[in-house]
PyMOL Python script that loads the backbone (N, CA, C, O; Angstrom):
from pymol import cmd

cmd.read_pdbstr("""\
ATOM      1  N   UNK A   1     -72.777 102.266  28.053  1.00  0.00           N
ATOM      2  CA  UNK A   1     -73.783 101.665  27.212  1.00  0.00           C
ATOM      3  C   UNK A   1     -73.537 102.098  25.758  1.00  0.00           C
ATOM      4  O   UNK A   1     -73.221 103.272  25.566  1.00  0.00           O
ATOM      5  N   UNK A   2     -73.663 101.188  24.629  1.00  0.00           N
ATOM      6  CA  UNK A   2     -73.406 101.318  23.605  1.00  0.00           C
ATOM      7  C   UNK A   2     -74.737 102.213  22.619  1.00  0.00           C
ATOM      8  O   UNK A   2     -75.919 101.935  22.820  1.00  0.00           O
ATOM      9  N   UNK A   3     -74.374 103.142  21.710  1.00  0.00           N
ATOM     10  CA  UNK A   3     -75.236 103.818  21.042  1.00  0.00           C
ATOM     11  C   UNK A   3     -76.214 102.640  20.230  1.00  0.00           C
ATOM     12  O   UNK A   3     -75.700 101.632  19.746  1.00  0.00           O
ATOM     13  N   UNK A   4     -77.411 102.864  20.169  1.00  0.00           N
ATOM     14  CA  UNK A   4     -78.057 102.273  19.423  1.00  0.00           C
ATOM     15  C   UNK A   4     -78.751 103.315  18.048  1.00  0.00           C
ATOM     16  O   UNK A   4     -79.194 104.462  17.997  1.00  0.00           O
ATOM     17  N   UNK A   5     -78.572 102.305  17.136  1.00  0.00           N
ATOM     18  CA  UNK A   5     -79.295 103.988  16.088  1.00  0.00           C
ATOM     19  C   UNK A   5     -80.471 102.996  14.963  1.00  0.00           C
ATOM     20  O   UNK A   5     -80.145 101.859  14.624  1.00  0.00           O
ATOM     21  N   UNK A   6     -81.445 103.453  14.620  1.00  0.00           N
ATOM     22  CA  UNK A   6     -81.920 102.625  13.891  1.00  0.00           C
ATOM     23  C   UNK A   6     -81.634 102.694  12.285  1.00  0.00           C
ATOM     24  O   UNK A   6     -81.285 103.549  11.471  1.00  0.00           O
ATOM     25  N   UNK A   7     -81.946 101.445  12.288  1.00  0.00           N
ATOM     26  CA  UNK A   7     -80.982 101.304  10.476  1.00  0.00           C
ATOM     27  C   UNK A   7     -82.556 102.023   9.101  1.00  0.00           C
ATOM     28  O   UNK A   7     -83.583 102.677   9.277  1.00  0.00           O
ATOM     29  N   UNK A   8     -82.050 101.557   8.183  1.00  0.00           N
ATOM     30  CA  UNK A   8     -82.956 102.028   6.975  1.00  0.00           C
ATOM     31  C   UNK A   8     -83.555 100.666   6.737  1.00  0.00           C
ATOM     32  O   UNK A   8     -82.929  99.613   6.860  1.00  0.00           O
ATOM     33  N   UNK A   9     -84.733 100.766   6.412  1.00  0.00           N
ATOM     34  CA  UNK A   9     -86.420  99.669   6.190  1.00  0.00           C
ATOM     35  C   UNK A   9     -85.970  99.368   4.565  1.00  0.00           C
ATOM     36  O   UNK A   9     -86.669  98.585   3.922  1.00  0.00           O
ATOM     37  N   UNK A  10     -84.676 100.069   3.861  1.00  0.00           N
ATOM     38  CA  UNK A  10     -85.094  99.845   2.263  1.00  0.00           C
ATOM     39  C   UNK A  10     -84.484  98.032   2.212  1.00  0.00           C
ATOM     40  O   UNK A  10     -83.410  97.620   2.651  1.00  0.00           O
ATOM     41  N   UNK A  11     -85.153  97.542   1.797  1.00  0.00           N
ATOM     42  CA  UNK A  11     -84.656  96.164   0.877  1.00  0.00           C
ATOM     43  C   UNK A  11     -83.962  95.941  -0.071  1.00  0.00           C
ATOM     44  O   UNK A  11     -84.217  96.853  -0.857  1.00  0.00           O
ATOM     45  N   UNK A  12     -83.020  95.109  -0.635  1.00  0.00           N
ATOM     46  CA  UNK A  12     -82.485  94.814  -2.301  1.00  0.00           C
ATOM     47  C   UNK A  12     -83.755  94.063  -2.690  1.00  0.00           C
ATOM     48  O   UNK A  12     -84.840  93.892  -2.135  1.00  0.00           O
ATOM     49  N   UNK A  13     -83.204  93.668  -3.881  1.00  0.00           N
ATOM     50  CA  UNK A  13     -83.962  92.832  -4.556  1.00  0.00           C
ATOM     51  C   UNK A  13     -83.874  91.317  -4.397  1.00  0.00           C
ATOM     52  O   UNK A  13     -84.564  90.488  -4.990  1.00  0.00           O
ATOM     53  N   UNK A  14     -82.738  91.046  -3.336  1.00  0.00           N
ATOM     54  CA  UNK A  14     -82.764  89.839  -2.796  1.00  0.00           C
ATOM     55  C   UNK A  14     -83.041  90.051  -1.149  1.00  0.00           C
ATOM     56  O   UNK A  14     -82.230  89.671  -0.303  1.00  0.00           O
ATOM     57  N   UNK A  15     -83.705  90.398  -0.980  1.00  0.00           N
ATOM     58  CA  UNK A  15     -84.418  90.995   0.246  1.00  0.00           C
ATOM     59  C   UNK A  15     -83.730  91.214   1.300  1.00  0.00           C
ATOM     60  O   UNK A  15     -84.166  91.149   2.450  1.00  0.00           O
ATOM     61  N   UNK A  16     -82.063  91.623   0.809  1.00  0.00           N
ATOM     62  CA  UNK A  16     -81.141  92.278   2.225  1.00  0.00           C
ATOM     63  C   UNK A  16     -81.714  93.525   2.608  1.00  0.00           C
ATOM     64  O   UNK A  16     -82.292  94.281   1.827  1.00  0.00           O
ATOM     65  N   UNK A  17     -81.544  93.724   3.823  1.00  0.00           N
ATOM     66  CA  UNK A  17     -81.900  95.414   4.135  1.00  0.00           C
ATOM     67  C   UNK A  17     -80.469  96.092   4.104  1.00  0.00           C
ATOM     68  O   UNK A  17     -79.331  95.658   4.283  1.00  0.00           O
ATOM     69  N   UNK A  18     -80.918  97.150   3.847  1.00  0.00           N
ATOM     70  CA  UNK A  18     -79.567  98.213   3.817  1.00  0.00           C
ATOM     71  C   UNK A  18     -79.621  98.667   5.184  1.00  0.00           C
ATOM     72  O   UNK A  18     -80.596  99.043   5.834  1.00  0.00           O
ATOM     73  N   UNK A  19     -77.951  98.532   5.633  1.00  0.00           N
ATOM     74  CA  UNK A  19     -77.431  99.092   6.467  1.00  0.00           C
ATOM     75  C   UNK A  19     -77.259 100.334   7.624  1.00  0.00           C
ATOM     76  O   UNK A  19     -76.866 100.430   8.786  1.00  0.00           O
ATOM     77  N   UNK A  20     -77.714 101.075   6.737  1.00  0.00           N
ATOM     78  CA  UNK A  20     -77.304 102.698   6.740  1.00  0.00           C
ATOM     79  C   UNK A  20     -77.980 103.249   7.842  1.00  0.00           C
ATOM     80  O   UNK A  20     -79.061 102.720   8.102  1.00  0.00           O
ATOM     81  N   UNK A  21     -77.638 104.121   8.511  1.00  0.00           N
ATOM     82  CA  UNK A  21     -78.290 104.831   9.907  1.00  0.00           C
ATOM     83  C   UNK A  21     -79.421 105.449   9.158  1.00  0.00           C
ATOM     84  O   UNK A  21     -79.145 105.550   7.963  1.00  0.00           O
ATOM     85  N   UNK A  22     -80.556 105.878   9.457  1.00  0.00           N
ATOM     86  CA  UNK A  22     -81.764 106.269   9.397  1.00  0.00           C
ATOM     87  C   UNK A  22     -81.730 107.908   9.502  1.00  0.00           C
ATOM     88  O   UNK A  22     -81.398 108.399  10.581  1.00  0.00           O
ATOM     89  N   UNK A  23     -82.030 108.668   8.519  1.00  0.00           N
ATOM     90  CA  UNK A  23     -82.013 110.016   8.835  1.00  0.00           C
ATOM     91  C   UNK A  23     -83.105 110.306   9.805  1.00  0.00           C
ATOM     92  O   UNK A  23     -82.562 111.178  10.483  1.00  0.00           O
ATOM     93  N   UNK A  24     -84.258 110.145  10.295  1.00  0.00           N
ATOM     94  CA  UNK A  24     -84.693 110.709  11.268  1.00  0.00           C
ATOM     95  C   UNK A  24     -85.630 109.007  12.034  1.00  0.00           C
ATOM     96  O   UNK A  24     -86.685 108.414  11.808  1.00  0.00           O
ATOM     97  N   UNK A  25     -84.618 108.864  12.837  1.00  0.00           N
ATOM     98  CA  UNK A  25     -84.595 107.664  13.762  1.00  0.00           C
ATOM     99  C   UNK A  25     -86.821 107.995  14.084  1.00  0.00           C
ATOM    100  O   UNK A  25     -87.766 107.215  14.191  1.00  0.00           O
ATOM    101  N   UNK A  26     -86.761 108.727  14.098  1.00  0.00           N
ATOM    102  CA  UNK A  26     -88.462 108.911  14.793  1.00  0.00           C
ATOM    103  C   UNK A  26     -89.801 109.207  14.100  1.00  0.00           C
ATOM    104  O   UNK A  26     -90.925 109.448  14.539  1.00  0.00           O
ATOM    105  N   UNK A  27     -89.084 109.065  12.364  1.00  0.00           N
ATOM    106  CA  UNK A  27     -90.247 109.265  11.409  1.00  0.00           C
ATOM    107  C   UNK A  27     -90.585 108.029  11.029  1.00  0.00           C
ATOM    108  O   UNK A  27     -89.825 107.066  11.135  1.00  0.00           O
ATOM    109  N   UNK A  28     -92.010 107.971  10.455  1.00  0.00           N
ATOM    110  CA  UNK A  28     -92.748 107.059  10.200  1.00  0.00           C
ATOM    111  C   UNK A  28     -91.765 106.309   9.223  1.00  0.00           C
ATOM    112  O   UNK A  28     -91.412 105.173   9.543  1.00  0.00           O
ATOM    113  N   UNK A  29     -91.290 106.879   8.030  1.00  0.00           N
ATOM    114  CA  UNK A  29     -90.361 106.210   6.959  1.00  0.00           C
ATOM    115  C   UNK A  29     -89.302 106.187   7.568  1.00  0.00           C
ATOM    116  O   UNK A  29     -88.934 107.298   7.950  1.00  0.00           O
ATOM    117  N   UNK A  30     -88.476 105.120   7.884  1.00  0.00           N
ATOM    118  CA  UNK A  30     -87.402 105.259   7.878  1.00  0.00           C
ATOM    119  C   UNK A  30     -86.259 104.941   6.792  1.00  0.00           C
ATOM    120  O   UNK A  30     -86.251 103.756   6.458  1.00  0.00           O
ATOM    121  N   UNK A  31     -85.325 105.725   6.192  1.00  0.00           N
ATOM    122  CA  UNK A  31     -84.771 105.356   5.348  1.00  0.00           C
ATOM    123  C   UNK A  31     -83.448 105.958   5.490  1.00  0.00           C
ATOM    124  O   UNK A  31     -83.587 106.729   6.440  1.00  0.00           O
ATOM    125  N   UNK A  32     -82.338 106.031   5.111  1.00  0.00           N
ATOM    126  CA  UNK A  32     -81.024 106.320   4.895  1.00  0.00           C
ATOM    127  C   UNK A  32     -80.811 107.629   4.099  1.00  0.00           C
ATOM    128  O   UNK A  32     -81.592 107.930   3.196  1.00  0.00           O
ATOM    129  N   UNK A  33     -79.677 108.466   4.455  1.00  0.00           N
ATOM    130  CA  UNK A  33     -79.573 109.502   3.071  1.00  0.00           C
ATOM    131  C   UNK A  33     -79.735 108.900   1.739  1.00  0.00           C
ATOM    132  O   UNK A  33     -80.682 109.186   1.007  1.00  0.00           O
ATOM    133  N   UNK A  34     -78.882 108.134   1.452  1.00  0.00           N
ATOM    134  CA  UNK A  34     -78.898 107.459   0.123  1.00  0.00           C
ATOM    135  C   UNK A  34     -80.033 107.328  -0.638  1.00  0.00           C
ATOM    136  O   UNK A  34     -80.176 107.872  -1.733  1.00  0.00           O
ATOM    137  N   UNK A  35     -81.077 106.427   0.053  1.00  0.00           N
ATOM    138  CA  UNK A  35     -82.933 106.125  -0.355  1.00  0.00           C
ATOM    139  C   UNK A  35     -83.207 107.520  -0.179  1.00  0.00           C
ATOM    140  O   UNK A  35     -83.859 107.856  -1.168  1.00  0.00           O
ATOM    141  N   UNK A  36     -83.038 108.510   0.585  1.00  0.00           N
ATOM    142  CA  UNK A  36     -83.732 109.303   0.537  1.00  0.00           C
ATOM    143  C   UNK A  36     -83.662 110.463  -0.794  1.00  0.00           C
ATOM    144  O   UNK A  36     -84.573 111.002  -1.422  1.00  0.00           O
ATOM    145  N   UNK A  37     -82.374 110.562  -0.892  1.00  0.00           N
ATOM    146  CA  UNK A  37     -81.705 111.752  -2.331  1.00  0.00           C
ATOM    147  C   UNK A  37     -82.721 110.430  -3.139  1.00  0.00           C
ATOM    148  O   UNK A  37     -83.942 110.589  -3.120  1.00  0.00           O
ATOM    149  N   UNK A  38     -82.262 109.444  -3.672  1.00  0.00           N
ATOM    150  CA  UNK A  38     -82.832 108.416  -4.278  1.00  0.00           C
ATOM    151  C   UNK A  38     -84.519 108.752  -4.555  1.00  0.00           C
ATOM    152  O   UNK A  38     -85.096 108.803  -5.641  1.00  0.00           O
ATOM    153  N   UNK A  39     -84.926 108.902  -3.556  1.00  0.00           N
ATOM    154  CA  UNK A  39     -86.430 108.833  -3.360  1.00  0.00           C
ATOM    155  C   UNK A  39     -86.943 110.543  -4.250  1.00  0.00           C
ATOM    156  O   UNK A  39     -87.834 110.797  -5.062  1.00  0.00           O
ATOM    157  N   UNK A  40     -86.023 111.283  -3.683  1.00  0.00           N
ATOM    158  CA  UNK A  40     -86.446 112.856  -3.929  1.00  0.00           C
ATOM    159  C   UNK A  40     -85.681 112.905  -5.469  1.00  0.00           C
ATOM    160  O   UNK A  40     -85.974 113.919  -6.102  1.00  0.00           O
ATOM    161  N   UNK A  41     -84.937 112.154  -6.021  1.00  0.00           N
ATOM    162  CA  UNK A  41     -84.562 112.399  -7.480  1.00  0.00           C
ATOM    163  C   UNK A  41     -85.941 112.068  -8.318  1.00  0.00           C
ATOM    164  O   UNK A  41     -86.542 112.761  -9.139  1.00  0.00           O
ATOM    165  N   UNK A  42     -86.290 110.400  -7.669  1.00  0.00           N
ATOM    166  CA  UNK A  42     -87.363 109.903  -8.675  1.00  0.00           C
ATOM    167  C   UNK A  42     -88.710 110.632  -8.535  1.00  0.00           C
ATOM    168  O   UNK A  42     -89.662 110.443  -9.293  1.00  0.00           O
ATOM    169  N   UNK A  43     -88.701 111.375  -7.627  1.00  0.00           N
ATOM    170  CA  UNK A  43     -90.240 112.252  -7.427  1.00  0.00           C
ATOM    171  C   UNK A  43     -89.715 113.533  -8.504  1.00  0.00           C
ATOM    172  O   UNK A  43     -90.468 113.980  -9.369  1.00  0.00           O
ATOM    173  N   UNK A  44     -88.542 113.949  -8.330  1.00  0.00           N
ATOM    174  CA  UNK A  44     -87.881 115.080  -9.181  1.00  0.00           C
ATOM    175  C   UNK A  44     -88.549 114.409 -10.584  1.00  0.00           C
ATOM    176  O   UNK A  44     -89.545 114.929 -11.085  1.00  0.00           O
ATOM    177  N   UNK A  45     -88.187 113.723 -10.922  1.00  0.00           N
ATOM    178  CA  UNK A  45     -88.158 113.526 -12.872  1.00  0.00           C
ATOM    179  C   UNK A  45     -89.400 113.041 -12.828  1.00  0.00           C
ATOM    180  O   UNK A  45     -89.972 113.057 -13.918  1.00  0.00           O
ATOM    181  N   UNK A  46     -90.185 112.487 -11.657  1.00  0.00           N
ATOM    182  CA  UNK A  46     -91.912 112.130 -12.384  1.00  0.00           C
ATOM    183  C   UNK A  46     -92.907 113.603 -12.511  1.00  0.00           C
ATOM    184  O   UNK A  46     -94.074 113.534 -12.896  1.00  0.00           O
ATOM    185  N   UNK A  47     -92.249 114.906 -12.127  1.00  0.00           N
ATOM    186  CA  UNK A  47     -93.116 115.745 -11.755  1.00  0.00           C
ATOM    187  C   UNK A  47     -92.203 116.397 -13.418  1.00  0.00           C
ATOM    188  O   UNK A  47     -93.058 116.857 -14.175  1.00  0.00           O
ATOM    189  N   UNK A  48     -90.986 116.477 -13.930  1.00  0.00           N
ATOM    190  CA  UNK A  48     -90.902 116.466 -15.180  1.00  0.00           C
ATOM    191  C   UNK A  48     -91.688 116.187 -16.143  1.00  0.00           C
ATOM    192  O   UNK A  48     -92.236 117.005 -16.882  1.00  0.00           O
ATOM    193  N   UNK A  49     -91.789 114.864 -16.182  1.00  0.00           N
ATOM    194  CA  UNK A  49     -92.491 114.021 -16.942  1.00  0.00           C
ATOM    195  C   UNK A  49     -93.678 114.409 -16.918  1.00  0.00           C
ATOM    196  O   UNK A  49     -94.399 114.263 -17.906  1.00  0.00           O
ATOM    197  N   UNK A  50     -94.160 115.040 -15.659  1.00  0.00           N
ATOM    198  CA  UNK A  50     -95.879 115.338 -15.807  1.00  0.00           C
ATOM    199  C   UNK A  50     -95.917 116.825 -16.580  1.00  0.00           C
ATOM    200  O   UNK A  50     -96.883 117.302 -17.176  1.00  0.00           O
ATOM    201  N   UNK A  51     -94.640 117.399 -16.405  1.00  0.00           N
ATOM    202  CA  UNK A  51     -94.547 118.668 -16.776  1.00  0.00           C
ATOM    203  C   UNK A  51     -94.869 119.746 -15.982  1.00  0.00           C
ATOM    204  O   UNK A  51     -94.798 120.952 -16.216  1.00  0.00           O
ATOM    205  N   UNK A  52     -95.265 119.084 -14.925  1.00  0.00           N
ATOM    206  CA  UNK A  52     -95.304 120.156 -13.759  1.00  0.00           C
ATOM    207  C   UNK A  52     -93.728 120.452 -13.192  1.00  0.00           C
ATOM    208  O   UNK A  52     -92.811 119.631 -13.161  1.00  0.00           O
ATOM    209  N   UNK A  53     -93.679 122.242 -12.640  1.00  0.00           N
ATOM    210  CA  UNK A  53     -92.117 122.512 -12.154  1.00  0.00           C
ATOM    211  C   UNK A  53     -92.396 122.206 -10.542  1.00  0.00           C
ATOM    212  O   UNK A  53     -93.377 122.680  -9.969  1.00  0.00           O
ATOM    213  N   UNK A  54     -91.408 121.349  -9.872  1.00  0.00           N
ATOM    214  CA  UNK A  54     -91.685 121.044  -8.209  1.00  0.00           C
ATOM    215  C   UNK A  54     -90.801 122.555  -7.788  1.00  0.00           C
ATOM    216  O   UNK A  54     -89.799 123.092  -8.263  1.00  0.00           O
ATOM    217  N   UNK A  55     -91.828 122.934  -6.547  1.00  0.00           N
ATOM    218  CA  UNK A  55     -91.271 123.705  -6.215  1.00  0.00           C
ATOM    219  C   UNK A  55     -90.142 124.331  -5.560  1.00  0.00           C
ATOM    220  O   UNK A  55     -89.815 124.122  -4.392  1.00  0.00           O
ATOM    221  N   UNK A  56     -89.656 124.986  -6.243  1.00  0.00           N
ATOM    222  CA  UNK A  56     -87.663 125.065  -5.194  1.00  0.00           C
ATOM    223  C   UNK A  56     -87.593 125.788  -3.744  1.00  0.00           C
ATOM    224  O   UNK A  56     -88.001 126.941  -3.608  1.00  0.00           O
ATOM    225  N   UNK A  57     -87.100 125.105  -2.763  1.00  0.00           N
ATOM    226  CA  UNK A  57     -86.814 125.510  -1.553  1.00  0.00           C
ATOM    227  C   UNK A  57     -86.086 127.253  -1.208  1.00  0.00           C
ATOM    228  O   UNK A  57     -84.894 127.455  -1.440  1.00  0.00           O
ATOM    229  N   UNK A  58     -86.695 128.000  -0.836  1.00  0.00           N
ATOM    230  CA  UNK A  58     -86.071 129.711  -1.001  1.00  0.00           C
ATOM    231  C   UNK A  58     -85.328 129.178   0.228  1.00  0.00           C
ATOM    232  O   UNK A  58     -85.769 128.323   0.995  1.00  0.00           O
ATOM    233  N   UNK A  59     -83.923 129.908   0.329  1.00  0.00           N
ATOM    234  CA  UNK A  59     -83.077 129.947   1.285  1.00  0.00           C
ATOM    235  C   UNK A  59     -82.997 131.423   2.003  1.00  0.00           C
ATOM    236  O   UNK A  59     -82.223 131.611   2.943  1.00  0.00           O
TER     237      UNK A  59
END
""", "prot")
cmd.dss("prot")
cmd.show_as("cartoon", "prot")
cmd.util.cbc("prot")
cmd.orient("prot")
C-alpha cells in the first residue's frame, strides 16, 4: 500500500494549493515547512514593529 501524507492548505494567489507534505499531518493548521518559517518570520518582524522582544527558545 502506498504512503499517503497530507499536503499544505496554503493557496497562491491564483488559488493553486501548494504541494508540500504538511509538517504535522494531525494539527489543526496544516501547512508545509516553507509557510511555516514564512509564517514565524512575519510574526518575528510584527512583534519588532510593536517593539516588543518575542521570546527566544533556551536550548
Amino acid at each position: 500500500m502506498a504512503a499517503k501524507y497530507v499536503t499544505c492548505r496554503v493557496l497562491t494567489g491564483r488559488g493553486v494549493q501548494c504541494t508540500g507534505e504538511a509538517v504535522d499531518a494531525g494539527a489543526e493548521l496544516k501547512i508545509c515547512a516553507r509557510h511555516l518559517a514564512e509564517a514565524q518570520r512575519l510574526i518575528h518582524d510584527a512583534f519588532q514593529r510593536a517593539g516588543n522582544r518575542p521570546r527566544t527558545q533556551v536550548s
